[in-house]
N, C-alpha and C positions, 0 to 999 in steps of 0.2 A: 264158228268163224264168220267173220263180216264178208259177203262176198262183193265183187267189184267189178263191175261191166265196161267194157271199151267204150266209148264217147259214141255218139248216134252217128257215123261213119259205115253208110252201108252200099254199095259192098268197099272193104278193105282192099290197100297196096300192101301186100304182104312180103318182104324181103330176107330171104334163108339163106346164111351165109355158113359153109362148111370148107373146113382143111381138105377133107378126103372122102369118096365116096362111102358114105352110110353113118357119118356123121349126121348130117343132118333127120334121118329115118332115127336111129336110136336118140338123138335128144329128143327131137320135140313130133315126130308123127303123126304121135297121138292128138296132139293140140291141133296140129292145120289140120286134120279129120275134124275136130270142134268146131275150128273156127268155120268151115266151108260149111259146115251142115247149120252154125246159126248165123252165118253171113251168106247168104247167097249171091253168085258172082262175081266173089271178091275174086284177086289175081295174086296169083305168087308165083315170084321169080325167086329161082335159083340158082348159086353159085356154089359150086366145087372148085376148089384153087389145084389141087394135084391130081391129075391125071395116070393112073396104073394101069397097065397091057389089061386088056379084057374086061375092065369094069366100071368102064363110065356108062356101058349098056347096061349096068347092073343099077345105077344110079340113078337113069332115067325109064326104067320100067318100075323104080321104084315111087319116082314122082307119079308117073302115067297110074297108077295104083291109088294113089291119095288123091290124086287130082284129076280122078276118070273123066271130069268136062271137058277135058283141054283146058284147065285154068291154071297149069303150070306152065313157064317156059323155065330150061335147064341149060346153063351156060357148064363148061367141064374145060377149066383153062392146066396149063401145061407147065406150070410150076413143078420144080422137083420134090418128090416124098420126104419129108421127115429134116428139106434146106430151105422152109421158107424164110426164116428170120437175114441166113444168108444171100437171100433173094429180095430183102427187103426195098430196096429202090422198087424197083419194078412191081413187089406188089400195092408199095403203095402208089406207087401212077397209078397204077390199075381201079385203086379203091377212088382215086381222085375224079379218073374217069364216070366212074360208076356213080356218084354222085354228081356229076353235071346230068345223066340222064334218067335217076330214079330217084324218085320221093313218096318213099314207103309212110305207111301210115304205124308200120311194127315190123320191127327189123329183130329175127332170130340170129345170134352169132356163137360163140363157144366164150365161156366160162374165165374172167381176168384170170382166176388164182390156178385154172388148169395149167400143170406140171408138163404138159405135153409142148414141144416146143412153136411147132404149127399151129396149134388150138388158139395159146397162147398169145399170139403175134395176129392171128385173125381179127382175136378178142380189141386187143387195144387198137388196132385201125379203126374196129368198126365204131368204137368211142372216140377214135379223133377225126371220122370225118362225118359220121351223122350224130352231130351236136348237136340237134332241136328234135330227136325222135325218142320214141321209147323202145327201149332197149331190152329184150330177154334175153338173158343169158343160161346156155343150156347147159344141160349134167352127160357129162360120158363118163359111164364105169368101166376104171380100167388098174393094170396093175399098180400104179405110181397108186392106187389110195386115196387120192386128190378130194374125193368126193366134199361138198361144205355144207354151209347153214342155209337151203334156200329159202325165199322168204314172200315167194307168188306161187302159187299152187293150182293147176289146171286137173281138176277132177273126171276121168275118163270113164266111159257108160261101157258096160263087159262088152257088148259088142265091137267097140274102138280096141279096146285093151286085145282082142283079140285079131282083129284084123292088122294091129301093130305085130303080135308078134308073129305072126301066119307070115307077114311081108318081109318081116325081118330075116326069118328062117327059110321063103323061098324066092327070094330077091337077091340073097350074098352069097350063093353057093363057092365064090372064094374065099371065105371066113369062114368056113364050116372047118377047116384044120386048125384054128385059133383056140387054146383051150377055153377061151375067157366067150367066144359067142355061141351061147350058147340059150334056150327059150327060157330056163329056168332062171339064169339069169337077169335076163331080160325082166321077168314079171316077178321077181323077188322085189328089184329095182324102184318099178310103178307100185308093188304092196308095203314098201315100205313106204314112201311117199304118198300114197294115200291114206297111212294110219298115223301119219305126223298132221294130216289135213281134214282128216275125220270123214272122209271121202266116202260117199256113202254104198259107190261102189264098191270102195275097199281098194280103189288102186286110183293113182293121180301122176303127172306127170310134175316137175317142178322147175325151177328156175330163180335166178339171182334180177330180182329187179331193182337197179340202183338209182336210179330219178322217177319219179312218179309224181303227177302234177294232178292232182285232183279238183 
C-alpha cells in the first residue's frame, strides 16, 4: 500500500466527536496514541453528547490515559441516550456553537451508514458543519452488523494495540455485562483490519475517509 502523511502541521487541532461514553476509545484510541507519539503537542478536544449515571468519569480517565500530558480536554454534555435525532434542534446549535469556537485540523466522528441512531445523527452534523476539514469516520462493532468498506488504515505498533485494549477493559467496568465488550473482540476487530492493510504489526485501526485533497 501507498502510505499518506498529514500535511506538515505540527502539532495538530485534534477533534473527537462521540454519541456516548467509549465510543470514541473503541473507534479510534489507537490512532490518537499515533498520532501524539508522532505529533508532539498537538491538542485534542473531546465531546460526548450523552451523558449515563456513573460514566462520564469512565470517559475522562479514559482520555486522561491516552493523553497523560494533559493534552486532552473532555466536554460530556447531557443529551438523552439512544433520543438524540429527537433532540435534534438543540444538537445542532450545539454543533453550531462548537464551530464558532474550534478549528480542528482532523475531526474524528462515527461512521454516515452506522445503523445506530445517535452514531448516525453525530455522523451527518459533523459533515454539515465542518465543510473544509478532513473528516475520519470511525468503526463500532456491534450487533446491527453495520460494519463497511473502509478505505484509510491507521496501522498500530503491539505496544498501542495493547494498551487499547488494557484501557478498554479497565476504563468501562460498566460494559463488562454487555456480551458484545469484550478483549477478544476488541483485537479480532484491529486483526482483521490490519490483514486488509497488510499491517505489519498484523492489527490496524480503520476508518471511512470521504474527501481527501492531496
Amino acid at each position: 500500500m501507498l502510505p499518506l502523511s498529514l500535511p506538515g502541521r505540527d502539532p495538530l487541532k485534534v477533534l473527537c466527536l462521540g454519541a456516548h461514553c467509549d465510543d470514541i476509545e473503541i473507534g479510534c484510541a489507537g490512532t490518537l496514541m499515533t498520532l501524539q507519539e508522532r505529533h508532539p503537542g498537538s491538542s485534542f478536544e473531546w465531546v460526548v453528547f450523552t451523558r449515563e449515571d456513573g460514566r462520564e468519569n469512565e470517559s475522562r480517565e479514559a482520555a486522561a490515559r491516552i493523553h497523560p500530558a494533559g493534552s486532552a480536554t473532555v466536554e460530556v454534555l447531557d443529551f438523552r441516550m439512544s433520543y438524540l435525532p429527537y433532540e435534534g434542534t438543540r444538537v445542532k446549535d450545539w454543533f453550531e456553537a462548537l464551530k464558532g469556537r474550534a478549528s480542528p485540523d482532523l475531526v474524528f466522528t462515527h461512521r454516515l451508514e452506522d445503523r445506530h441512531q445517535d452514531h448516525r445523527l453525530i455522523a451527518e452534523l459533523s459533515w454539515n458543519v465542518f465543510r473544509n476539514h478532513l473528516i475520519l469516520e470511525y468503526e463500532i462493532p456491534k450487533y446491527e452488523g453495520d460494519l463497511g468498506h473502509p478505505n484509510m488504515y491507521v496501522p498500530l505498533a503491539p505496544a498501542v494495540v495493547e494498551r487499547k485494549l488494557e484501557l478498554l477493559m479497565t476504563c468501562f467496568p460498566s460494559q463488562h455485562p454487555r456480551a458484545w465488550f469484550t478483549r477478544d473482540l476488541f483485537a479480532a476487530h484491529l486483526r482483521l483490519r490490519g490483514i486488509e492493510c497488510n499491517a505489519a504489526s498484523g492489527s490496524a485501526e480503520a476508518f471511512h475517509a470521504r474527501k481527501v485533497v492531496l
